[in-house]
Structures are given as C-alpha cells and as structure tokens.
C-alpha positions in Angstrom: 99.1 62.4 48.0 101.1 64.2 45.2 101.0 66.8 42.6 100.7 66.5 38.9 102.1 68.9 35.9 101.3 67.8 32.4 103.1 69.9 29.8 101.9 69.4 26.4 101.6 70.5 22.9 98.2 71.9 21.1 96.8 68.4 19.7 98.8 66.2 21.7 96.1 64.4 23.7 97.5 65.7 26.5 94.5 67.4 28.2 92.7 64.0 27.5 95.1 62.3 29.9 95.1 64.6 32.7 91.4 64.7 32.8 91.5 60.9 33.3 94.6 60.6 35.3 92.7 63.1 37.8 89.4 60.9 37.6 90.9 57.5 38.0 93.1 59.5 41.2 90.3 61.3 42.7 92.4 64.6 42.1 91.2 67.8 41.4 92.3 68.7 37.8 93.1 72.3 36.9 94.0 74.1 34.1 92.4 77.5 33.1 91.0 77.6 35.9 94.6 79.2 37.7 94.2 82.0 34.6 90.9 82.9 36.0 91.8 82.9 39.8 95.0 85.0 39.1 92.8 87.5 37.0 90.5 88.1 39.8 92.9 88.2 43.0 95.6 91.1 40.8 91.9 92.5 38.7 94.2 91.8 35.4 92.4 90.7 32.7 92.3 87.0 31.4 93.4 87.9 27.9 96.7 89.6 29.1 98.0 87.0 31.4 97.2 84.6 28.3 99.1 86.4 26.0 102.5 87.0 28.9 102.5 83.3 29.3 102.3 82.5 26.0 103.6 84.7 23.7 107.5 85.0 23.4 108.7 88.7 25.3 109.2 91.9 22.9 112.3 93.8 22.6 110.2 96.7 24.5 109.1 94.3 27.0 112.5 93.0 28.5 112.8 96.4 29.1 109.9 97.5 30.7 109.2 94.2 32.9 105.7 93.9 31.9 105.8 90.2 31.3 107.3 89.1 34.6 104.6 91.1 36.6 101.7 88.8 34.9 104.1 85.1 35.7 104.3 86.6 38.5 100.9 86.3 38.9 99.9 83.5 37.1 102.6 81.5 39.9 101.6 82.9 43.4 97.8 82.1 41.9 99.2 78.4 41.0 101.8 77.6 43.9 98.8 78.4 46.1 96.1 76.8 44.8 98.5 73.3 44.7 99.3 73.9 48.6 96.3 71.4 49.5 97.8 68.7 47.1 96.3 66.1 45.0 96.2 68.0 41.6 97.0 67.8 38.8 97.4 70.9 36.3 97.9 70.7 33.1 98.1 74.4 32.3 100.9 77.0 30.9 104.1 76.4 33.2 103.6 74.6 35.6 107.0 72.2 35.1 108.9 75.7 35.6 107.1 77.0 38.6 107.4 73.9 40.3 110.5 72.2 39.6 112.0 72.2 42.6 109.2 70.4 45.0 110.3 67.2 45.3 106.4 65.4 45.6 105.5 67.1 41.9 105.6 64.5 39.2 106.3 66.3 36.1 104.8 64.7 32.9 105.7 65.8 29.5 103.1 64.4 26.7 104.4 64.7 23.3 102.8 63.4 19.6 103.8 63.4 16.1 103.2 66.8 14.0 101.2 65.0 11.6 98.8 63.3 14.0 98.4 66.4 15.5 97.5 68.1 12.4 94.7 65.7 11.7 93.4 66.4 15.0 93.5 70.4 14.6 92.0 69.7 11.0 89.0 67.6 12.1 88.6 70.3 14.9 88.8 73.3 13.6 88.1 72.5 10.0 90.8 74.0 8.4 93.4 72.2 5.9 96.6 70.4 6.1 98.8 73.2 5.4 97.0 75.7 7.9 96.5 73.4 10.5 100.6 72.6 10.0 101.0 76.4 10.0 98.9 76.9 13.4 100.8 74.1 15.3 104.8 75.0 14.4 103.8 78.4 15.6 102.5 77.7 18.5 105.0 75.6 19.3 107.5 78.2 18.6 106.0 80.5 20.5 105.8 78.3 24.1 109.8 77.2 23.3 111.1 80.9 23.0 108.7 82.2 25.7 110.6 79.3 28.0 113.9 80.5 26.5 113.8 84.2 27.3 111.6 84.3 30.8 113.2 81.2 32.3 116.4 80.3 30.2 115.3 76.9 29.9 113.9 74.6 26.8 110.3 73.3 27.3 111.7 70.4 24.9 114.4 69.8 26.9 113.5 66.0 28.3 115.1 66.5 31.8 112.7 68.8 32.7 110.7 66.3 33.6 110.1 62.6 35.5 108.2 61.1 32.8 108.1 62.0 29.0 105.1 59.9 27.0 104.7 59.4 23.2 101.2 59.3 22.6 100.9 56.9 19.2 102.4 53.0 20.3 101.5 54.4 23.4 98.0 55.0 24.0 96.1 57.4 26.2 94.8 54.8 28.6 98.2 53.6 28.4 99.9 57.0 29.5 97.3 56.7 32.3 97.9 53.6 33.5 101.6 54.7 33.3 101.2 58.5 35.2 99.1 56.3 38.0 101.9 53.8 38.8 104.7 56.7 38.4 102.9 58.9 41.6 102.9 55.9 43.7 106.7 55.8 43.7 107.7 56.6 47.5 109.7 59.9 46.0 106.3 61.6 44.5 104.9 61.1 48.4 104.2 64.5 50.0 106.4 64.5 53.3 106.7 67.3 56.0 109.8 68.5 54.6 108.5 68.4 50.8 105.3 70.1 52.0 107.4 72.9 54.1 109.4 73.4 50.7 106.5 74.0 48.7 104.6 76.2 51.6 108.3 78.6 51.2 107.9 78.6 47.7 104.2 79.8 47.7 105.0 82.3 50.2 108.0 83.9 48.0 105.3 83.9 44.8 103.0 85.6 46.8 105.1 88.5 47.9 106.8 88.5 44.4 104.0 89.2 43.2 102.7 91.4 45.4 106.2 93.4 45.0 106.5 93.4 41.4 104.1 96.8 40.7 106.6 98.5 42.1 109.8 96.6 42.5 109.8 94.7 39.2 113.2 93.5 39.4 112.5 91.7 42.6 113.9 88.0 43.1 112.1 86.5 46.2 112.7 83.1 47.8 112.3 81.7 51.1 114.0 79.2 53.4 112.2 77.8 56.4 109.9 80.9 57.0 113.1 83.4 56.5 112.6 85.8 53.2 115.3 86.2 51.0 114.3 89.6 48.8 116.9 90.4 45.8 116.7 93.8 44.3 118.3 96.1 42.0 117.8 99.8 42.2 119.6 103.0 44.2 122.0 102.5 47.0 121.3 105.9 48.3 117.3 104.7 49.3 118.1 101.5 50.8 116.2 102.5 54.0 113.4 103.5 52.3 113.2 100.2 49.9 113.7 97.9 52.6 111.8 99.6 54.8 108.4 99.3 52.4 109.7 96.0 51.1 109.2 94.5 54.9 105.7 96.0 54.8 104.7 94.6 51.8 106.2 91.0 53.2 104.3 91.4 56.4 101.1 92.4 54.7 101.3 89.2 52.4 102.6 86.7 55.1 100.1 88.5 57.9 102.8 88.3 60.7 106.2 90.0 60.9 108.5 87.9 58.9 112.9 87.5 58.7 113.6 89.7 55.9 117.0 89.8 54.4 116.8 92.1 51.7 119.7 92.8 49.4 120.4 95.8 47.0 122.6 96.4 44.1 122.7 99.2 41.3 
C-alpha cells in the first residue's frame, strides 16, 4: 500500500504512465479530479483554482494573498482524498504537498522539447514553432509558480525518488520501473507514516479553513497537537486565538491542543 505523485510536463507521456501504473496496481488514479472536489467543498470555481496553481503570482497578488487561499484549497482537497492510500495522482503539486510522508513515492517524468512538440503538433494541429511556443511557456509558468509559492524548483531532481526519461526509456518501461520502485520496504505505509500523513491532512484542512480570514496562517500538526503561526496585531491576541481554536475545533470536530503564536 503506497501513494504515487507523478509530476510531469505538457506532452511528456506522463499521464499515459500513471494511468497504467494505477491499472497494473489496482490504484485509484486521480488527477483533475482533486480540482473538482476542492471546487465543490470551498464553492470556488474550477477555472480559478486552475489558474492559482498554475499561473506564476502577480505583483498585486503577493500582496493580497489571493493565491495561497486557492493551494490552500487545492491541498486539504488532495491530502485528504490520499488518506485511504493506494493512489496515484498525477495532478498540479502534488511532489510539494506531500514531500514530507515518507510512504509517497514521488516520480518525475521528463521528455525531450522536440518530441514533445510533435506530440502537441499532431494533437492540437498547430505548427512547429507554435507548438514550441505553447510548451516553453507552460513550462515557465509551472517553474516560477514553484519558485514564488513554495521557494523550490519543480526541475530540481531531488525533489523526487525516481526521475524517468521517456525516449530510451519507454512508457511500459517507466511502468515496469514505478511498479518495482513502490515495492521498496521504505514506500510501505506504516502506523507512524500513516499518523504523519493523517497530521498533515488535518493542518491543510484548518489552513484552509483559516485562510478567508487569517491569510497569513502557517498550520502544522504533530501527533494530534496544532501548531497555528500567525502574523497580525498583538493587542487582539485573545480575540485571534480565541476564534482560531473554534475554527480548529470545528474542522477537527473535537477540542484539539492549540498552540497559537502571534507576531506583528
């Protein structure tokens, strides 16, 4: 029993090997389907949590936090939906939400521009130069979004377990590869990977039910104890932590440890 992230570029293949990683596993594969849950639970619609996730932050928008309220919800969506394990997603950010459970083997599946342009051509019927065009963009726009919301590199190879090139390589190769790789003893959920992954789905979820009006918020959680970070005014500490505990209890639906912290 594990989880799966795939992280790929448009053209890549890389939704072709999670579909049949996930059928030769008997896994649930996901992708959009997260978009569409998170969309209904927080009644945002589909096209703005596409465009937070993928489009690199504004100037105006580091300022006015409306980009972390939609990951916000795009992650307590994700990080609960992969609670019941055996999955494997290969949607928008799933190696950053999920980097830190240990039984989550994180796949990066990469191809050559060119071969990816013949793809996007053939598809889309478009020319060489366009189809060039619509791929550097995109993959632009996925590296700085990675950059500015997490500080991180979506290139960046030790973000993941297993990094495939798709051309020697072929799909069914990659497959055959993915399948051996989550039947390494580290990739086995365990008590004590599951309880890390249960903490982390209960911090998204009262992240993301905090973020409206706390959008500064940093949640986390350790054993069942909530850590709550925020920034804001000294003088109404009472009053923050006060509605930050019932907003925690609401989400977890018993009282939980609250430790909240506040800073100008």
């Amino acid at each position: 029993m594990a989880i799966i992230t795939i992280s790929r570029g448009s053209y890549s293949r890389g939704k072709e090997v999670a579909e049949k990683v996930a059928a030769a596993l008997g896994y649930e594969c996901i992708s959009r389907d997260i978009l569409l849950e998170a969309s209904e639970q927080f009644n945002i619609p589909e096209i703005k949590l596409v465009r937070a996730i993928h489009d690199a932050p504004s100037i105006l928008e580091r300022f006015t936090y409306g980009k972390e309220r939609y990951v916000a919800y795009l992650k307590a969506a994700l990080m609960k939906h992969v609670q019941k394990d055996n999955v494997v997603y290969h949607g928008l950010a799933g190696h950053y939400f999920l980097q830190n459970v240990p039984h989550v083997l994180k796949v990066r599946i990469v191809a050559d521009l060119e071969d990816r342009v013949v793809e996007e051509m053939k598809r889309e019927n478009i020319s060489a130069a366009e189809a060039r065009h619509i791929l550097k963009k995109d993959d632009d726009e996925r590296r700085r979004w990675g950059m500015q919301v997490f500080g991180v590199d979506t290139w960046d190879p030790m973000l993941y377990d297993l990094v495939i090139h798709i051309k020697s390589i072929t799909v069914d190769d990659a497959v055959n590869m993915i399948r051996c790789a989550v039947q390494l003893p580290h990739f086995q959920t365990t008590p004590p990977s599951q309880k890390i992954l249960d903490d982390q789905s209960l911090a998204a979820r009262i992240q993301a039910a905090l973020v409206e009006e706390f959008p500064t918020a940093k949640v986390s959680s350790r054993e069942g104890e909530i850590f709550v970070d925020i920034r804001g005014n000294i003088t109404e500490e009472k009053e923050v932590i006060a509605e930050v505990r019932r907003i925690a209890n609401r989400v977890a639906g018993i009282e939980v440890k609250l430790k909240t912290s506040i800073h100008p």
